[in-house]
Residue frames as qw, qx, qy, qz and C-alpha x, y, z in Angstrom:
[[0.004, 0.632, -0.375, -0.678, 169.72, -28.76, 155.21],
 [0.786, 0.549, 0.150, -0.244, 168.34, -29.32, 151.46],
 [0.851, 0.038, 0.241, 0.466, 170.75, -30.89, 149.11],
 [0.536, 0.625, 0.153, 0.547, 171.52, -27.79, 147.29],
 [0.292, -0.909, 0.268, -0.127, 172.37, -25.43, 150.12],
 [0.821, -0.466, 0.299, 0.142, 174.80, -28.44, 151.03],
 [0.679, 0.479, 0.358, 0.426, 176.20, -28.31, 147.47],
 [0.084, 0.950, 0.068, 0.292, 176.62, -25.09, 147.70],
 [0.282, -0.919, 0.233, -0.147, 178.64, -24.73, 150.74],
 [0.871, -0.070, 0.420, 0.245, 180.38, -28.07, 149.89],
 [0.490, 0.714, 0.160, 0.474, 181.84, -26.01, 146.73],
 [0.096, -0.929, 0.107, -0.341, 182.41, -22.93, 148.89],
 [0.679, -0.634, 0.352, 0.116, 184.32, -24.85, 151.38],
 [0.855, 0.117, 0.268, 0.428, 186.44, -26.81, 148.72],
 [0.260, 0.855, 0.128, 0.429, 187.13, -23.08, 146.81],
 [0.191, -0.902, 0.348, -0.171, 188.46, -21.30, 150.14],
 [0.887, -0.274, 0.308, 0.207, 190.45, -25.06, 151.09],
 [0.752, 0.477, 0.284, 0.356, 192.19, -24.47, 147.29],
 [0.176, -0.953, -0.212, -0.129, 193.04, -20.85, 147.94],
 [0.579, -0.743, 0.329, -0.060, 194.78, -21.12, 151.18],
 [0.937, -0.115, 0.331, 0.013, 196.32, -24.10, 149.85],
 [0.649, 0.392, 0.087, 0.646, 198.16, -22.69, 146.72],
 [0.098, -0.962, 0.211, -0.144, 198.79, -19.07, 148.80],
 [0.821, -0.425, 0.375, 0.068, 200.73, -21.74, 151.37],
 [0.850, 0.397, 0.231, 0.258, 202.58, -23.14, 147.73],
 [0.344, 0.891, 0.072, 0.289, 203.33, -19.91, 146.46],
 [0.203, -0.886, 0.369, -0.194, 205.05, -18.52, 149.65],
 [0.765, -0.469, 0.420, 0.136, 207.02, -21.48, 150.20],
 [0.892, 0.236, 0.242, 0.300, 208.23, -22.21, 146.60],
 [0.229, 0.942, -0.175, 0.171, 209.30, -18.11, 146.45],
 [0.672, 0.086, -0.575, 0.457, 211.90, -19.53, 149.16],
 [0.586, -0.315, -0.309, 0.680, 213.70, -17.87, 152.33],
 [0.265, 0.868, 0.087, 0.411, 213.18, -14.27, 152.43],
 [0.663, -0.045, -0.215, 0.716, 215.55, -11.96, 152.95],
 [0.124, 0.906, 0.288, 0.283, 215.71, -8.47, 154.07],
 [0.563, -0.339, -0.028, 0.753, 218.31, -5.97, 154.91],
 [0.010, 0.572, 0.212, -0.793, 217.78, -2.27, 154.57],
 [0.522, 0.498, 0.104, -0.684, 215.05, -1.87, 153.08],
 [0.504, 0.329, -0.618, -0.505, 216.14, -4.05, 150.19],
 [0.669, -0.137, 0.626, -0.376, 214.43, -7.45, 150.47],
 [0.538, 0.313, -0.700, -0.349, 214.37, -11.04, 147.95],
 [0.950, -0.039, 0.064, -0.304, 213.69, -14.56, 148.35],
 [0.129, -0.572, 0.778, 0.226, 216.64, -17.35, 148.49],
 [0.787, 0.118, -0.523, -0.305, 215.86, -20.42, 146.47],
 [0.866, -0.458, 0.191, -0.062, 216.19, -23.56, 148.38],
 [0.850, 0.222, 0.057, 0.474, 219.52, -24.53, 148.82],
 [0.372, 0.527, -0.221, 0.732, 220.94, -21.24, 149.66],
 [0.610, -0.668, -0.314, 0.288, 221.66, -19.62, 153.16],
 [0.051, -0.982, -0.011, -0.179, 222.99, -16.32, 154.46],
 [0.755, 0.132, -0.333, 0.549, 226.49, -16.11, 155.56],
 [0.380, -0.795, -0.164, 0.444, 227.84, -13.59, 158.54],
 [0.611, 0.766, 0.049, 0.195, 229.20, -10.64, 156.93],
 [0.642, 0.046, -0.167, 0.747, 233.25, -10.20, 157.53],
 [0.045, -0.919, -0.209, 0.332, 233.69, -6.60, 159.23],
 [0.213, -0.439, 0.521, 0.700, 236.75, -6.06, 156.54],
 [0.367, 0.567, 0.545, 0.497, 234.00, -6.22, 153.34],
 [0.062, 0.169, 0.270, 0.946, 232.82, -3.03, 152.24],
 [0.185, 0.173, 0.454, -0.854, 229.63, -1.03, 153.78],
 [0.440, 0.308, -0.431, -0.726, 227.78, -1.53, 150.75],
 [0.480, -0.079, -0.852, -0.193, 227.55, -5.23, 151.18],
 [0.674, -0.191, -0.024, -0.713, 223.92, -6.47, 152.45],
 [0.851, -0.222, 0.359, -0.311, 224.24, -9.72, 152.34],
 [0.084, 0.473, -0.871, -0.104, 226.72, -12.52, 151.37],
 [0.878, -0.021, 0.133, -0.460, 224.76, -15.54, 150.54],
 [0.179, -0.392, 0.901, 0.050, 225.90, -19.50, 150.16],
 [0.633, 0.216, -0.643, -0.373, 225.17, -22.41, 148.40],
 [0.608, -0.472, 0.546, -0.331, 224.36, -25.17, 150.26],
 [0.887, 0.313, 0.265, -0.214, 224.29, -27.50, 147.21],
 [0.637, 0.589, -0.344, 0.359, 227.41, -26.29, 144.94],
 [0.767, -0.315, -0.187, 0.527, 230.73, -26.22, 146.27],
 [0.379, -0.298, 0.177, 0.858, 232.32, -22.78, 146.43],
 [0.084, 0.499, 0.400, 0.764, 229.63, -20.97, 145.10],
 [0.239, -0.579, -0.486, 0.609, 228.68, -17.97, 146.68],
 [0.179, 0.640, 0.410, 0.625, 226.96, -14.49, 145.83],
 [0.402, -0.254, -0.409, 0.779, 227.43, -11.30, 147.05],
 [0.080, -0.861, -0.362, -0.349, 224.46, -7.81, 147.44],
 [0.323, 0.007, -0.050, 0.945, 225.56, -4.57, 147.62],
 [0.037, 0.783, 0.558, 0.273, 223.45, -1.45, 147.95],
 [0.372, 0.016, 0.023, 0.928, 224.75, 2.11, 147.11],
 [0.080, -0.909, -0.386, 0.135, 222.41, 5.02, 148.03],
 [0.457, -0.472, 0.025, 0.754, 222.80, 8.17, 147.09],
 [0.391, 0.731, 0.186, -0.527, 222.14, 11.39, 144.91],
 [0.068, 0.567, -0.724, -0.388, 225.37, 10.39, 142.48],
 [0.266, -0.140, 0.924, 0.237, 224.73, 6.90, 141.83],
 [0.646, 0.456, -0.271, -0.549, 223.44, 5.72, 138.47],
 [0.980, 0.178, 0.067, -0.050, 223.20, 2.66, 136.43],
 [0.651, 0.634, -0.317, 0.271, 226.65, 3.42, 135.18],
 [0.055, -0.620, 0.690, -0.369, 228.52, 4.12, 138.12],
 [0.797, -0.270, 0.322, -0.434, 226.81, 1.23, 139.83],
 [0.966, 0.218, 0.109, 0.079, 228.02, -1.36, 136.92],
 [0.417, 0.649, -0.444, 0.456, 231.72, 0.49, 136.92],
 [0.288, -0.472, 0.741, -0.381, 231.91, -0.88, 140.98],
 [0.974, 0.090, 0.140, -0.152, 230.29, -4.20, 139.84],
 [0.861, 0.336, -0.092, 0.370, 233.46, -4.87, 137.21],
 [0.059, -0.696, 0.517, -0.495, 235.87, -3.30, 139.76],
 [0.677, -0.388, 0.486, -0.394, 235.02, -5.88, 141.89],
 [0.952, 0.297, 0.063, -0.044, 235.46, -8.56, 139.02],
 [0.621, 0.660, -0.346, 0.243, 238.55, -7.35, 138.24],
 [0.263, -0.630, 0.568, -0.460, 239.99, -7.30, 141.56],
 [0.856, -0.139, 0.383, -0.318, 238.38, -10.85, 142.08],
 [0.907, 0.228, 0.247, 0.254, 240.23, -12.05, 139.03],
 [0.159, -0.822, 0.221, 0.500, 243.86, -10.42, 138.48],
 [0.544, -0.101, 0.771, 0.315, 244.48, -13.27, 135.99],
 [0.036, 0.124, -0.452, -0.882, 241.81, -11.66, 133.52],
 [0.503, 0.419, 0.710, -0.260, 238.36, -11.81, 132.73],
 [0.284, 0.202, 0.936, 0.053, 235.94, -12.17, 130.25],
 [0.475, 0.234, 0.052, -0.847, 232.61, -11.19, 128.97],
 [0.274, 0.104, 0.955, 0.035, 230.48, -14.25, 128.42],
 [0.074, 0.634, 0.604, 0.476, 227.11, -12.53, 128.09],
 [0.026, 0.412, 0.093, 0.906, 226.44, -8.97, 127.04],
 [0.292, 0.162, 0.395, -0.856, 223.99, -6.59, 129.70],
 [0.246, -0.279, -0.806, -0.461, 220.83, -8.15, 129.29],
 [0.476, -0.189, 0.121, -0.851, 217.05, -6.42, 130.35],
 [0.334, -0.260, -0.903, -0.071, 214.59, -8.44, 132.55],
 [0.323, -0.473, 0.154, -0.805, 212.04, -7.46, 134.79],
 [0.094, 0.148, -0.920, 0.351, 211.70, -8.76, 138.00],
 [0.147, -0.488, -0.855, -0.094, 208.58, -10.19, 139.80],
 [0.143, -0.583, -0.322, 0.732, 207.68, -6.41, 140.87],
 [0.423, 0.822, 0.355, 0.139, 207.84, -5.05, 137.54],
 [0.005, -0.932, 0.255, 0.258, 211.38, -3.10, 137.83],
 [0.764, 0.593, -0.225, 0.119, 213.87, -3.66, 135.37],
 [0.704, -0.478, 0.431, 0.301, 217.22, -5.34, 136.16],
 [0.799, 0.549, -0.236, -0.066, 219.92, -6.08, 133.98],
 [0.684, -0.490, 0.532, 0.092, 222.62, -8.81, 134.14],
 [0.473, 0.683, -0.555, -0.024, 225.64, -10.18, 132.77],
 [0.990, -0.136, 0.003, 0.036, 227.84, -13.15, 132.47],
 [0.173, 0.869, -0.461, -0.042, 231.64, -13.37, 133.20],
 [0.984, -0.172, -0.022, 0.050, 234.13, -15.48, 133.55],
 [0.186, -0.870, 0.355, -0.288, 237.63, -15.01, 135.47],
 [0.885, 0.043, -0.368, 0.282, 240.88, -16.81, 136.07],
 [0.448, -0.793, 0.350, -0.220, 242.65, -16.94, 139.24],
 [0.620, 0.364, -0.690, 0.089, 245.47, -19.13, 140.60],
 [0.756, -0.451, 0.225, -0.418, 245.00, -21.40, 142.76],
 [0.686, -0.584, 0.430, 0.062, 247.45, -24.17, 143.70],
 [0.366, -0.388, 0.589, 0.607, 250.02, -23.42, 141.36],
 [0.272, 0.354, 0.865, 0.231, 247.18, -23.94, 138.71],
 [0.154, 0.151, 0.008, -0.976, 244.96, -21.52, 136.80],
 [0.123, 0.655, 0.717, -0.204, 241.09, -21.78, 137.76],
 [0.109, -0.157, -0.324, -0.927, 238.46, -20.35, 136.09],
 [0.001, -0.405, -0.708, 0.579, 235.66, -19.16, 137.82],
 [0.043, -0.599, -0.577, -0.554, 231.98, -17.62, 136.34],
 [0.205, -0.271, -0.552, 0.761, 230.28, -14.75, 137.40],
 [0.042, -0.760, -0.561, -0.325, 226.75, -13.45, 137.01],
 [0.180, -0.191, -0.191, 0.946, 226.34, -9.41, 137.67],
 [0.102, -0.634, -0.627, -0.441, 223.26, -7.57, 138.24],
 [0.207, -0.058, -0.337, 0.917, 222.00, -4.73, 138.86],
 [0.143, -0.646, -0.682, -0.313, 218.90, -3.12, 139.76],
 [0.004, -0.272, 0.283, -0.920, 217.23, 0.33, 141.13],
 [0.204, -0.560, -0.776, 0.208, 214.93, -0.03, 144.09],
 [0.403, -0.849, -0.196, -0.278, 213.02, 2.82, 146.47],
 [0.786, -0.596, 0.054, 0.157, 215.76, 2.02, 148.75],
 [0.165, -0.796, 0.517, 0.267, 218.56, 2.50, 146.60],
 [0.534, 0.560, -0.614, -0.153, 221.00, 0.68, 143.72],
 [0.815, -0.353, 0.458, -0.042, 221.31, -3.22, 144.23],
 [0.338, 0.676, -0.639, -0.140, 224.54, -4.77, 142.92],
 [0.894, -0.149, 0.246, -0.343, 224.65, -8.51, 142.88],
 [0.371, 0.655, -0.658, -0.006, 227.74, -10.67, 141.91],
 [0.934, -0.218, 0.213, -0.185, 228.34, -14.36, 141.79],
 [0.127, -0.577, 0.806, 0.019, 231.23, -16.92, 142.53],
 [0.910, 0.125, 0.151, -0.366, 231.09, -20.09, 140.87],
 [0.531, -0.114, 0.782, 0.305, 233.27, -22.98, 139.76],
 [0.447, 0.122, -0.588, -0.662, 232.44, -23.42, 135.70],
 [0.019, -0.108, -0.991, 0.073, 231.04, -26.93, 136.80],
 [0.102, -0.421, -0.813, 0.389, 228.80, -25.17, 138.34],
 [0.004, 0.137, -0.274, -0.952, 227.95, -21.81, 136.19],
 [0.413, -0.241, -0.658, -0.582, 224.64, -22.90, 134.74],
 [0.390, -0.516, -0.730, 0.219, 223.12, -23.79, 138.51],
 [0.394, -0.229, -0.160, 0.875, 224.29, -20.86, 139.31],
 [0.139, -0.137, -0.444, -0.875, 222.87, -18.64, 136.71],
 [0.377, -0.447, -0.709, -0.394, 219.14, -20.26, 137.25],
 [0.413, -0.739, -0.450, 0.285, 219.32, -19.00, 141.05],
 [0.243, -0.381, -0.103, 0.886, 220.68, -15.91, 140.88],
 [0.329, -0.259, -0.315, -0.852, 218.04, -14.65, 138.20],
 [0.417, -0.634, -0.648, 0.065, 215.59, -16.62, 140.65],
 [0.436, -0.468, -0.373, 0.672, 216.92, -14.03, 143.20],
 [0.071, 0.084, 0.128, 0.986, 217.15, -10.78, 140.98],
 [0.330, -0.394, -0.495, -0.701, 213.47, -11.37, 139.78],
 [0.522, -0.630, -0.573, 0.029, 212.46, -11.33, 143.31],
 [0.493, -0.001, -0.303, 0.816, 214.01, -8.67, 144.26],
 [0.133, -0.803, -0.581, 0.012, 211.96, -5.68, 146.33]]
């Protein structure tokens, strides 16, 4: 073989080696996927799936966990149907806040557009919610998002210690923007 054929495929091999190599990257750094009718995402590392209680609501997909914070946890919903709309969708999101916090919430940050790695538009919000907890009022953060799939309205809501609010945040938009 002449030097330049060898050159040649010595390139070609290094090119398909480089490829494979950052596909391999890619799919591992999206994380864990997830899927559960029809709606599907990625968990960041550090999170994990939780069994779902048979006393939640039908609606809930998947109940996810931290493996890193303490007490932080995040809950997907997903409402089908000819009625549901952004609005109704974000009027059982903050039902669910309020119920989660009788002590009172918040608004931290306003509804805010993003688009996810698909190209469909989400929007999320920041709260924050006080509860009592041994004899003591805790405040607790919560990110809320919402997005339409093919498959139907996903409704996404996190639990979080403040401590921990800002970790929080950075994976749960990890999660929206992967959302399918």
């Amino acid at each position: 073989m002449n030097k330049r054929a060898f050159l040649f495929y010595f390139v070609l091999f290094n090119v398909f080696l480089t490829v494979c190599l950052f596909s391999i990257v890619q799919v591992l750094a999206q994380g864990t996927p997830f899927t559960n009718r029809g709606i599907s995402f990625h968990l960041p590392e550090g999170w994990a799936t939780k069994e779902i209680p048979g006393n939640f609501e039908k609606e809930v997909i998947a109940w996810l966990k931290s493996e890193n914070m303490e007490g932080v946890t995040i809950l997907v919903m997903c409402y089908t149907g000819r009625r549901q709309n952004y609005n109704s969708i974000r009027v059982a999101g903050l039902k669910t806040i309020g119920s989660s916090y009788p002590k009172g919430q918040e608004m931290l940050k306003k509804p805010t557009k993003i688009k996810t790695d698909t190209g469909l538009t989400a929007a999320w919000e920041y709260w924050r919610g006080a509860v009592e907890s041994g004899g003591q009022t805790v405040f607790l953060e919560s990110p809320m998002g919402i997005l339409e799939t093919k498959n139907g309205w996903v409704l996404m809501i996190g639990y979080s210690p403040a401590t921990s609010g800002p970790q929080l945040e950075g994976d749960f938009l990890k999660i929206i923007k992967s959302v399918k």
